[in-house]
VEXDREN-2710 file (C-alpha; in Angstrom, 1 decimal):
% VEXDREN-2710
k/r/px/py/pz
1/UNK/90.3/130.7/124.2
2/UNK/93.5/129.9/126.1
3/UNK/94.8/132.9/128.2
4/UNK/97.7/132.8/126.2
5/UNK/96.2/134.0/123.0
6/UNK/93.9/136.2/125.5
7/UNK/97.0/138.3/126.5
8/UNK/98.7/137.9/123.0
9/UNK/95.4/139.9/121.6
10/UNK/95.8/142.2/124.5
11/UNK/99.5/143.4/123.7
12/UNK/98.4/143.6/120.5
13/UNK/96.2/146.2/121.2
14/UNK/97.7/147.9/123.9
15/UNK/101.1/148.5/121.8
16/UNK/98.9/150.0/118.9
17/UNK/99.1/147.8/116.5
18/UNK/95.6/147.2/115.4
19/UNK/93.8/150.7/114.7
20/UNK/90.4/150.0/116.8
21/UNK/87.5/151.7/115.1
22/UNK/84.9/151.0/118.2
23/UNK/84.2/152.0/121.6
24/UNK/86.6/150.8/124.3
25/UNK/85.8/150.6/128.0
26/UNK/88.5/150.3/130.5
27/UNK/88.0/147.7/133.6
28/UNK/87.7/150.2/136.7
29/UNK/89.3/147.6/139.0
30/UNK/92.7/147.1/136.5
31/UNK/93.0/149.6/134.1
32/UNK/93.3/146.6/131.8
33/UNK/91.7/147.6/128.0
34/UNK/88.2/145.6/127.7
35/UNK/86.1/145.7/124.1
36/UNK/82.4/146.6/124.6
37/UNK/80.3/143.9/124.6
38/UNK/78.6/143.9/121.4
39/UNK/82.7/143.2/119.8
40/UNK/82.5/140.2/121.9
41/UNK/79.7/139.1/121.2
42/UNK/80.7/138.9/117.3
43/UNK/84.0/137.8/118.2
44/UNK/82.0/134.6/120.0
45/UNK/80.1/134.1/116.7
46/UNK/82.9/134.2/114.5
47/UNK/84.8/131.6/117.0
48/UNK/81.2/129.2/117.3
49/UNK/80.4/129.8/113.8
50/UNK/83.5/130.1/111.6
51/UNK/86.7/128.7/113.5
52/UNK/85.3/126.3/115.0
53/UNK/83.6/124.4/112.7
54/UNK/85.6/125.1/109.2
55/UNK/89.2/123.5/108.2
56/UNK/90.7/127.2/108.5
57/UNK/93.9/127.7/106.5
58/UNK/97.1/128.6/107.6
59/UNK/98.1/130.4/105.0
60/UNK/96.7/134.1/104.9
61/UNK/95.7/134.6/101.1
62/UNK/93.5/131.1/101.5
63/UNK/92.2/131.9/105.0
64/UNK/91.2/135.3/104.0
65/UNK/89.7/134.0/100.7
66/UNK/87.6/131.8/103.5
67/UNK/86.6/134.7/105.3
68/UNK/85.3/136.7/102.9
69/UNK/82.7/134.2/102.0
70/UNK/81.8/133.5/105.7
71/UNK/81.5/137.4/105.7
72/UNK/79.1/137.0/103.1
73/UNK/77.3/134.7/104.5
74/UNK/77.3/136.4/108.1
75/UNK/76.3/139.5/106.5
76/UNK/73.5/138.3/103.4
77/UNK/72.6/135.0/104.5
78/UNK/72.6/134.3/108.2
79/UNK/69.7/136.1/110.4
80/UNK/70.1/137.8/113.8
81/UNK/68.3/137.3/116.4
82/UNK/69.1/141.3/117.5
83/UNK/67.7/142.5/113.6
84/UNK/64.1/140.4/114.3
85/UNK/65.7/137.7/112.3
86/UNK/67.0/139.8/109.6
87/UNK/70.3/139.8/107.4
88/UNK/72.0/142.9/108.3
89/UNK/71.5/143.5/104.4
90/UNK/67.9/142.8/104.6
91/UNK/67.6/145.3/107.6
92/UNK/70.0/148.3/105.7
93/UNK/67.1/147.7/102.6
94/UNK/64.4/148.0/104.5
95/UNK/65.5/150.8/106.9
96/UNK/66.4/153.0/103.8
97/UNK/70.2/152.9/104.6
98/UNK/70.6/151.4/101.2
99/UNK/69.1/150.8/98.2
100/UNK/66.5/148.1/97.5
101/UNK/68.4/146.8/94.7
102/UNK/71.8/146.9/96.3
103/UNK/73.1/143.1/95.8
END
């Protein structure tokens, strides 16, 4: 990612636009704002696995119909390595977060 779209992201979040809804650490040397790692990580699998390698609109009602199914897929479909090679679905079912039948 070019440093330019790095500090675009970062005045983004720093002037409050985006509401963040995880844990933020600061960088102890800067003070600069720095997402936990676990957001970057998913941020690098969206980027490998989506954006890179699907013709992405440019218009927001078709790239957001695009996203939803690649969140379905993420989400129903694709393992992680971090859930023993689960679907996050598959792991909610059979941890009892939700129902068995849930679809």
């Amino acid at each position: 990612m070019s440093r330019k779209i790095k500090r675009s992201k970062q005045k983004i979040l720093n002037d409050g636009a985006i509401e963040l809804l995880f844990k933020l650490a600061t960088s102890p040397k800067k003070g600069i704002l720095k997402l936990n790692g676990f957001v970057e990580r998913a941020n690098r699998t969206h980027t490998e696995e989506f954006y890179e390698i699907h013709d992405c609109s440019w218009t927001i009602p078709e790239l957001n119909k695009q996203l939803v199914q690649w969140e379905y897929i993420y989400n129903c479909v694709r393992p992680h390595q971090s859930l023993h090679y689960k679907t996050p679905l598959q792991f909610l079912k059979d941890n009892g977060i939700i129902k068995k039948d849930y679809k």
